[in-house]
C-alpha positions as CSV (number, residue, x, y, z in Angstrom):
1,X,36.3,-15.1,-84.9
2,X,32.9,-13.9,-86.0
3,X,34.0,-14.1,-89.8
4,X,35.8,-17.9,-88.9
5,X,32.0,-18.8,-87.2
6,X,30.0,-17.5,-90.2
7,X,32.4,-19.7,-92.6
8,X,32.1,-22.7,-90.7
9,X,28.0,-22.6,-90.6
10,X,27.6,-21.5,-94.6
11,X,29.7,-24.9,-95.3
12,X,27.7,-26.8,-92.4
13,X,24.3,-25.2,-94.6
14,X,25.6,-26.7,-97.9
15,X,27.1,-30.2,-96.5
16,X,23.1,-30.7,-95.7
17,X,21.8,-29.2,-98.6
18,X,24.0,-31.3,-100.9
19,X,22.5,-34.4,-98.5
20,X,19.0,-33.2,-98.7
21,X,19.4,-33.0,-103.0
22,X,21.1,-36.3,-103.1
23,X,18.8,-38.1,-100.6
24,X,15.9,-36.3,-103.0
25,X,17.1,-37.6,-106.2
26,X,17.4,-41.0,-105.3
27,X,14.4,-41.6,-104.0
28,X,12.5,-40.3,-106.8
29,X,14.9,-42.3,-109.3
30,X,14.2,-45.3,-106.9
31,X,10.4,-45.0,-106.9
32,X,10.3,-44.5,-110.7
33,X,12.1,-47.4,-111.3
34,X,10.0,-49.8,-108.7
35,X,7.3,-49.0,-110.8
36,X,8.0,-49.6,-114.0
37,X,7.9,-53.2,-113.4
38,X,4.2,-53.5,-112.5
39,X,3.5,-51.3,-115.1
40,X,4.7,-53.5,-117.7
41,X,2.6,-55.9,-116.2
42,X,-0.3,-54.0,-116.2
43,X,-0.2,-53.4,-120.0
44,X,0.3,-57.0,-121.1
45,X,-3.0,-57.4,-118.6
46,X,-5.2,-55.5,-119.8
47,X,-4.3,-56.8,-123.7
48,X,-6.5,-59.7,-122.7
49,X,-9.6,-57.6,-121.4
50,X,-12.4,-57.7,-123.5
51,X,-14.9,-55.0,-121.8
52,X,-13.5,-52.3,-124.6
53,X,-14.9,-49.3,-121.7
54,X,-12.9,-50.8,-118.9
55,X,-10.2,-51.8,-121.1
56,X,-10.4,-48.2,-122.3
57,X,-10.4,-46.4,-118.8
58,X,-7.1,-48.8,-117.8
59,X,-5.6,-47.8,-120.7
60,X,-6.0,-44.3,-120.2
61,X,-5.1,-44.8,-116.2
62,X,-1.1,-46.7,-117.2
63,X,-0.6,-44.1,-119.6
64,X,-0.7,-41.0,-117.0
65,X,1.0,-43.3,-114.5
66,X,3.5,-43.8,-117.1
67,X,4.0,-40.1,-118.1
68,X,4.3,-38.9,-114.5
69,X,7.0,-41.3,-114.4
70,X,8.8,-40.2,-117.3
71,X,8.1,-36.5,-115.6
72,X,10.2,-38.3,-112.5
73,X,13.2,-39.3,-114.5
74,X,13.6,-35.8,-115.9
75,X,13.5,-34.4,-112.5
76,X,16.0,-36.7,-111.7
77,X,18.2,-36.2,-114.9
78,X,18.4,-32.2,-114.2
79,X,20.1,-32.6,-111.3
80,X,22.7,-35.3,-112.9
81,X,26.1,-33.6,-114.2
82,X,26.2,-32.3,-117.5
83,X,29.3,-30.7,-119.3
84,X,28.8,-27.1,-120.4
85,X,29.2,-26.5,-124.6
86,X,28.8,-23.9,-126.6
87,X,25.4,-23.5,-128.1
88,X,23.0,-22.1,-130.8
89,X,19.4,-21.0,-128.5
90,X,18.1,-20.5,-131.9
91,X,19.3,-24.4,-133.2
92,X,17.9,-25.9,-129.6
93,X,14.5,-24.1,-129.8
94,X,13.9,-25.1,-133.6
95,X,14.9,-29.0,-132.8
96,X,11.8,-28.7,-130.3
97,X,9.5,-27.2,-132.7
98,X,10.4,-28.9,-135.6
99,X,8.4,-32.6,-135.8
100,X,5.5,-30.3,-134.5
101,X,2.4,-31.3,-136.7
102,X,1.7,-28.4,-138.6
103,X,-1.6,-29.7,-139.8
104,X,-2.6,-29.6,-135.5
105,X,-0.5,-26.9,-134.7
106,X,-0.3,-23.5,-135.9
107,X,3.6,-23.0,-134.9
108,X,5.9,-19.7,-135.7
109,X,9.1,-18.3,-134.5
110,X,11.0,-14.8,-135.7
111,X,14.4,-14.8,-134.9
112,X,15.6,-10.9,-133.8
113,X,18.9,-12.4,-133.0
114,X,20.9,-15.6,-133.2
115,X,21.7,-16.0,-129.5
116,X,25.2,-18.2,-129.4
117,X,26.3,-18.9,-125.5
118,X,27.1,-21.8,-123.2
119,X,25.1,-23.9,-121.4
120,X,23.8,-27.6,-120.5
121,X,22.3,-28.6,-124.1
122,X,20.1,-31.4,-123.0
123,X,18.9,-29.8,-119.9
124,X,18.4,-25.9,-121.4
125,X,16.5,-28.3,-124.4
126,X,14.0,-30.2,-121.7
127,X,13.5,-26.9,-120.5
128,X,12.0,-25.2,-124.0
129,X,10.4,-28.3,-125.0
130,X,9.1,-28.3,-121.4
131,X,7.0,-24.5,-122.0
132,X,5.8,-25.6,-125.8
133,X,4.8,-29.3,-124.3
134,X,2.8,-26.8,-122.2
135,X,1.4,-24.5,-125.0
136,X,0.7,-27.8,-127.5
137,X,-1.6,-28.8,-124.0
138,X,-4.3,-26.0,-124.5
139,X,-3.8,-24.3,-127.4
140,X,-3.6,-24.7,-131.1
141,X,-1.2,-21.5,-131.8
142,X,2.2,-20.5,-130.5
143,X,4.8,-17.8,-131.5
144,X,8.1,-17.7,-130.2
145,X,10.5,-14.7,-130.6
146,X,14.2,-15.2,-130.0
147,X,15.9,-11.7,-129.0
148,X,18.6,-10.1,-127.3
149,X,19.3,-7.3,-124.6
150,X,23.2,-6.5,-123.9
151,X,24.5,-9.2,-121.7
152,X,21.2,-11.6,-121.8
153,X,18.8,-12.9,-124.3
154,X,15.3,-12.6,-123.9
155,X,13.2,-15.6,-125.0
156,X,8.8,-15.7,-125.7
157,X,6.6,-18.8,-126.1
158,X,3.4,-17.0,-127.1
159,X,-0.1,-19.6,-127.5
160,X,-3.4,-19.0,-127.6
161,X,-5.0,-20.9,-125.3
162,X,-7.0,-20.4,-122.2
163,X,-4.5,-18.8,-120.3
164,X,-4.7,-18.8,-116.5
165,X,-5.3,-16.1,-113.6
166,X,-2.7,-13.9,-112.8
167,X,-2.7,-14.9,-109.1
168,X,-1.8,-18.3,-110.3
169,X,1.2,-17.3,-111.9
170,X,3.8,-18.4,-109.6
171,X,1.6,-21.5,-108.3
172,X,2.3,-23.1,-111.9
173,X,6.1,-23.4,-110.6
174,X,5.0,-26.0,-107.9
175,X,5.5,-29.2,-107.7
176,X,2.1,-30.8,-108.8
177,X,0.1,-27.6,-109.0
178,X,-3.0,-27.9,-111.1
179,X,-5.6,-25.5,-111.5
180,X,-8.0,-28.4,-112.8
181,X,-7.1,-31.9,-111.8
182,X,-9.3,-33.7,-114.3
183,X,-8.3,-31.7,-117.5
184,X,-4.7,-32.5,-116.4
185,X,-5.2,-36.2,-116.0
186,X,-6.5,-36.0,-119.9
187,X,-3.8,-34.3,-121.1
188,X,-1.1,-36.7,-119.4
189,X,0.3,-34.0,-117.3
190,X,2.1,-34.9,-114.1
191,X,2.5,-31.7,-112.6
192,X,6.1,-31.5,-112.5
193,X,7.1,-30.2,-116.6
194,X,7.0,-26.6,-115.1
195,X,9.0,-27.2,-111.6
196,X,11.7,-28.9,-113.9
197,X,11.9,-26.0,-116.5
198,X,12.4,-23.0,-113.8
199,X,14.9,-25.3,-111.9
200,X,17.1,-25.5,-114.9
201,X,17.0,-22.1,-116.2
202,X,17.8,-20.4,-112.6
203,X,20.9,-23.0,-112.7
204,X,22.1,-21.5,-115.5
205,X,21.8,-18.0,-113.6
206,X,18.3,-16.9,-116.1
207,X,14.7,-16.6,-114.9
208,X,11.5,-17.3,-116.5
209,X,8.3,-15.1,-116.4
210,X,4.8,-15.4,-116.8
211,X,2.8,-13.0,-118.2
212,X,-0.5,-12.5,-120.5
213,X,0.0,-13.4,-124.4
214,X,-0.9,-10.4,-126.6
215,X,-2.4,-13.8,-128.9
216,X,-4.5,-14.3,-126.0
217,X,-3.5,-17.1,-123.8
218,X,-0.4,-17.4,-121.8
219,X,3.8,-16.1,-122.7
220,X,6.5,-17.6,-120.8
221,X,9.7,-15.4,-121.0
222,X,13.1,-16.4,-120.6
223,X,16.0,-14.5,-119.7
224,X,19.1,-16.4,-119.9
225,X,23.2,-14.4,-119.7
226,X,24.9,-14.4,-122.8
């Protein structure tokens, strides 16, 4: 009876869950799309201003707005079906890295193993580009090592940047977490790239790490099953 009780509420636990996620995902895919319309507007607007400082601070204003909502759609997008192929880590992680501008960027990668597994490509490749998005935000160098351990690969994104407090290290996770608001707004960061990247990789049963970089800044770690 006990055993036919517990059954009956775990299903009762995921019948609302499954609502919650789907009630979630369209209101964020609903809200993004609302406002992309005005939006548009806005840009064909404030073509005709001739005050080049206002017309500069609007620009600068539509273009966050515009890359949180972009943030929006890939949130949305993660939690959309994808079939499961067989994969290359080291061919996903070199399609991120590769239209990098070398002449900004000071970008290498050593390759310990060539990881081949299954997994969601375009998701497990938003996730990557997600963490060197981040590195190309506040730091000029990154290093990324591609390795394995037994049953699971093991995956760095070294840069050099400012790095952040160890006590903040799990905050960066959260939804719209920002340690400075106004250098985030600058950098057209919507406070979601991060929340998006650990969802993904704890789908495909992995977990990502922070740590400090021994180039100075900050090193995500991956650890995805092979």
């Amino acid at each position: 009876y006990e055993i036919r009780q517990t059954s009956q509420a775990f299903n009762q636990m995921r019948t609302r869950i499954k609502r919650f996620l789907k009630q979630r995902t369209e209101m964020l895919a609903g809200v993004s799309h609302d406002l992309r319309t005005p939006l548009t507007r806005m840009k064909l607007q404030i073509s005709l201003i001739k005050d080049k400082k206002a017309k500069s601070e609007l620009e600068l204003d539509i273009n966050e707005m515009a890359a949180m909502l972009d943030s929006y759609v890939s949130f949305v997008k993660t939690e959309s079906p994808e079939s499961i192929e067989n994969i290359t880590i080291n061919e996903l992680i070199k399609d991120c890295i590769k239209n990098i501008d070398q002449n900004k960027y000071e970008v290498s990668i050593k390759e310990k193993s060539i990881i081949k597994t299954s997994a969601r490509p375009i998701q497990l490749k938003r996730a990557f580009q997600n963490i060197i998005d981040n590195s190309k935000r506040y730091s000029k160098k990154i290093f990324i090592s591609i390795d394995s351990d037994n049953d699971e690969c093991v995956i760095e994104f070294h840069d050099n940047g400012p790095g952040i407090p160890k006590e903040n290290y799990e905050d960066v996770f959260k939804p719209f977490f920002t340690l400075d608001p106004s250098r985030n707004k600058l950098k057209g960061e919507s406070g979601l790239g991060l929340t998006i990247t650990r969802d993904i990789i704890r789908s495909h049963g992995g977990e990502i790490k922070l740590s400090q970089s021994n180039i100075g800044g900050l090193n995500f770690t991956v650890f995805l099953p092979i």
